[in-house]
C-alpha positions as CSV (number, residue, x, y, z in Angstrom):
1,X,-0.6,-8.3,-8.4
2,X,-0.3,-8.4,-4.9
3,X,-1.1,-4.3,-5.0
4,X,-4.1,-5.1,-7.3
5,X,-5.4,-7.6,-5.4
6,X,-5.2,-5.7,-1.9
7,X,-6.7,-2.2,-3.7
8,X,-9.6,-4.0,-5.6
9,X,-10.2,-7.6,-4.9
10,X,-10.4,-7.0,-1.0
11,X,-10.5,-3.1,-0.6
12,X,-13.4,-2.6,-3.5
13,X,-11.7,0.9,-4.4
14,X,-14.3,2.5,-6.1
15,X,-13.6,6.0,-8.7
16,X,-13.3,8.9,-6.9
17,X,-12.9,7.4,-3.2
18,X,-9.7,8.0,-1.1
19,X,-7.2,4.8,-0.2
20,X,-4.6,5.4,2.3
21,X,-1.2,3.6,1.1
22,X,1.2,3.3,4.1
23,X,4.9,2.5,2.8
24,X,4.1,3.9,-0.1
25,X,8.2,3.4,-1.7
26,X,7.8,0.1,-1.2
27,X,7.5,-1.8,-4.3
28,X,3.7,-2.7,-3.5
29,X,3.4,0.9,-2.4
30,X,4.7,2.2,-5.8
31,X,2.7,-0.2,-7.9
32,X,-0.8,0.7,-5.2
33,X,-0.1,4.1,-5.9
34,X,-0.3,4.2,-9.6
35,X,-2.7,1.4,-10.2
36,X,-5.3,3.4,-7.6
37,X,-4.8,6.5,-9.3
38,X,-5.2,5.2,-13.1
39,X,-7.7,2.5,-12.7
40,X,-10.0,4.7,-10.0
41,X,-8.7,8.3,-9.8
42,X,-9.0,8.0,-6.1
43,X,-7.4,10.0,-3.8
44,X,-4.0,8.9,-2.7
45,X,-2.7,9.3,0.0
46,X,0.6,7.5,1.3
47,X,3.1,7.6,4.2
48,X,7.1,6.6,3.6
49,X,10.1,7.5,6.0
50,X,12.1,10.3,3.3
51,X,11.5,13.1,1.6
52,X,13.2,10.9,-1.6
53,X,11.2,8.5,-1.3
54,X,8.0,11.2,-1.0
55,X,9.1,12.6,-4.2
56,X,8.7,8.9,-6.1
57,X,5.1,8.7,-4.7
58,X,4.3,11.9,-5.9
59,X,5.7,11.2,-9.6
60,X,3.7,8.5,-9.3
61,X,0.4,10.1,-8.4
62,X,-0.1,10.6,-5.0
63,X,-2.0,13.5,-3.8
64,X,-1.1,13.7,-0.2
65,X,2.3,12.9,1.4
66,X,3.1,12.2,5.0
67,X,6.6,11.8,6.3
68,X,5.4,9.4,9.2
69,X,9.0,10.4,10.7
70,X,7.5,14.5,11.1
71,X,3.7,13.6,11.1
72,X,0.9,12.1,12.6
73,X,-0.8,10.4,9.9
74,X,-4.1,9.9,10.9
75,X,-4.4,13.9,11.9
76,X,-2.8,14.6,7.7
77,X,-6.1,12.3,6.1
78,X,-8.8,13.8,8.3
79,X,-7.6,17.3,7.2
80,X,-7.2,15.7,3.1
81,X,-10.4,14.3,3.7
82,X,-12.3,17.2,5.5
83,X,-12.7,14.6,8.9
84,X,-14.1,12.0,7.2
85,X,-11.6,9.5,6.7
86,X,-10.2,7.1,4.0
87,X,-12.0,5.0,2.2
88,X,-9.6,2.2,2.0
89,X,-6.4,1.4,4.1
90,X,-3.7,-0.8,2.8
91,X,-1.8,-1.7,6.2
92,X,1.7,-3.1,5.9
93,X,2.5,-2.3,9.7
94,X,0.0,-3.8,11.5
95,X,-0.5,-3.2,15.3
96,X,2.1,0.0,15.5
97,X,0.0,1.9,13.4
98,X,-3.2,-0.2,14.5
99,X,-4.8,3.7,17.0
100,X,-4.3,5.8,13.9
101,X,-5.3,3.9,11.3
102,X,-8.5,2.8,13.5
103,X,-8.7,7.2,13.4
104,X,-7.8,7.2,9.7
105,X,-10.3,5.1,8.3
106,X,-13.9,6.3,7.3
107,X,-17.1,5.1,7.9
108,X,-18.1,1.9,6.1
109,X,-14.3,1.4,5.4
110,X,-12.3,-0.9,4.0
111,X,-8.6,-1.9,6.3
112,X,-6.4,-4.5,4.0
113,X,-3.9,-6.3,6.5
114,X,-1.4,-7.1,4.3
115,X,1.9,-6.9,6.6
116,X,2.9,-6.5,10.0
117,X,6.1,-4.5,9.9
118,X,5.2,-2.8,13.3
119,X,4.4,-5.9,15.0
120,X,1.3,-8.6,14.8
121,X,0.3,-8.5,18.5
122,X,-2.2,-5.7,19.9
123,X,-2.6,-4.8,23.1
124,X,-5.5,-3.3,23.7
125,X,-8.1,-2.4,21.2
126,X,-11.9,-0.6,21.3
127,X,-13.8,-3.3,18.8
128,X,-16.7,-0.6,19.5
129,X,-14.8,1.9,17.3
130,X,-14.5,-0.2,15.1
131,X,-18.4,-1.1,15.1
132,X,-20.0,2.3,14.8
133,X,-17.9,3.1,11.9
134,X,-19.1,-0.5,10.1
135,X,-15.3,-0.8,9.6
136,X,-14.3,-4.4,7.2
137,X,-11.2,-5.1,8.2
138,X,-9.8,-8.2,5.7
139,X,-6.5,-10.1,6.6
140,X,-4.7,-11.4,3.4
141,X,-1.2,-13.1,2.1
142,X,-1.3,-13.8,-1.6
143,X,1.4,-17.1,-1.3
144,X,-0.6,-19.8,0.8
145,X,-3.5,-18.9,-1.9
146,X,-4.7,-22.0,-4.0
147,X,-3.4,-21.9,-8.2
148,X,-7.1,-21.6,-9.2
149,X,-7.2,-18.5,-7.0
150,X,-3.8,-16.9,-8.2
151,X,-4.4,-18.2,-11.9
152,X,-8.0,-16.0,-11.5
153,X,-6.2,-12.9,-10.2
154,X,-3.5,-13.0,-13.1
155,X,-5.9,-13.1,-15.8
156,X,-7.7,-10.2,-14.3
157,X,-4.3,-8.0,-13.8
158,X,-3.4,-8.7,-16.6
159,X,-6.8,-7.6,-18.7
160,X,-7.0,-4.6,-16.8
161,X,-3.0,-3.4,-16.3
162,X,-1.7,-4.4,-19.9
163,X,-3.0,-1.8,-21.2
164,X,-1.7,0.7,-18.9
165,X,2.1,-0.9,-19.4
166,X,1.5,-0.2,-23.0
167,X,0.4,3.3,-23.0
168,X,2.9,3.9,-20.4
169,X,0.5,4.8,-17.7
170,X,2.5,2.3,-15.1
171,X,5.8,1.0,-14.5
172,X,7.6,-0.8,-12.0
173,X,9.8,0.7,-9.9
174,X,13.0,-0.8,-9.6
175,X,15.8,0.0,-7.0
176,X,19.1,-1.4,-7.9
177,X,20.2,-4.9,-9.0
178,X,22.2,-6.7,-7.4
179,X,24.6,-9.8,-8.3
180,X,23.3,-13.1,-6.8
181,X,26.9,-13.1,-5.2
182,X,25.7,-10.3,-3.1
183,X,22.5,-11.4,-1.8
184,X,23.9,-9.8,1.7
185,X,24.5,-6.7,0.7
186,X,21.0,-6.9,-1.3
187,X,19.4,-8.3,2.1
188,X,21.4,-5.4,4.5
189,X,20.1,-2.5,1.8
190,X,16.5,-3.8,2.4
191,X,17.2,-3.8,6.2
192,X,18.4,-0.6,6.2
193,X,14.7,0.7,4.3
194,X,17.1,2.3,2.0
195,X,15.1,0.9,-1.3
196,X,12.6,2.7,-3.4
197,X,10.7,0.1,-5.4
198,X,11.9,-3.5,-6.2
199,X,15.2,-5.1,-5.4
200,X,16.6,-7.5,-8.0
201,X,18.7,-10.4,-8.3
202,X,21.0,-10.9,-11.2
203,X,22.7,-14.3,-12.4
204,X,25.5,-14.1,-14.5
């Protein structure tokens, strides 16, 4: 929910736009990736650390990969979007990534703070770029959110994604499972950005 809520509630995907999904093995990245490409048949594009991790997003339905370990991001969606940008950004690194993804994003586009993985804090910034592109740039965190609000947004997810589970159009990603007796281990694998997807707790 938090993936459809980010893509379409804030960043208004439209069909046949482009959305930039950065840790796209993550498990919002992996749900953002498949709910942009079946709901919209946008253009993904998406940026994870491993060439694993790479090959889940494109199973998935991403168009454009970008190790950000080998590449500059923002110089792979110009060329995938002949210079002019991505539509929609969904930002879970915040002010590391805050030059390129002010490069990355197109005119009258849509930047979804929804983590700050690289740091909250930036140091300098040019609000002029930022205003002659007519850039929306939305903060958002789905827990502090009233039950009105959250009640709204499952309804819709659920009218729109159901459908999808069924014909097998989506899935969730899931990494490993781990026994509630291990929620270090669990904790030091998701330190160690080893995880592809969802991390789960078991209870005997």
């Amino acid at each position: 929910m938090t993936a459809y809520q980010t893509l379409f509630w804030h960043g208004r995907l439209q069909r046949r736009e482009s959305v930039l999904i950065h840790a796209g093995g993550s498990g919002v990245g992996t749900a953002a990736i498949q709910l942009a490409k079946q709901i919209t048949g946008a253009k993904v594009m998406t940026t994870a650390g491993s060439k694993e991790k790479l090959a889940v997003c494109k199973e998935l339905g991403a168009d454009v990969l970008i190790n950000y370990k080998e590449e500059s991001f923002d110089h792979e969606v110009l060329k995938a979007t002949e210079n002019q940008g991505a539509n929609v950004i969904l930002d879970f690194i915040g002010a590391k990534y805050w030059e390129m993804n002010t490069k990355s994003i197109s005119q009258e586009g849509r930047w979804v703070l929804i983590g700050t993985l690289g740091g909250s804090t930036v140091e300098k910034m040019n609000l002029m770029t930022l205003m002659s592109k007519c850039v929306q740039i939305t903060g958002t965190l789905l827990t502090p959110r009233s039950d009105q609000y959250k009640a709204d947004l499952t309804k819709e997810f659920m009218d729109v994604a159901m459908p999808l589970f069924k014909q097998n159009k989506i899935k969730p990603i899931i990494d490993r499972a781990f026994s509630f007796q291990d929620v270090q281990k669990a904790h030091q694998h998701m330190e160690d950005n080893k995880n592809i997807g969802k991390i789960i707790l078991t209870w005997d």
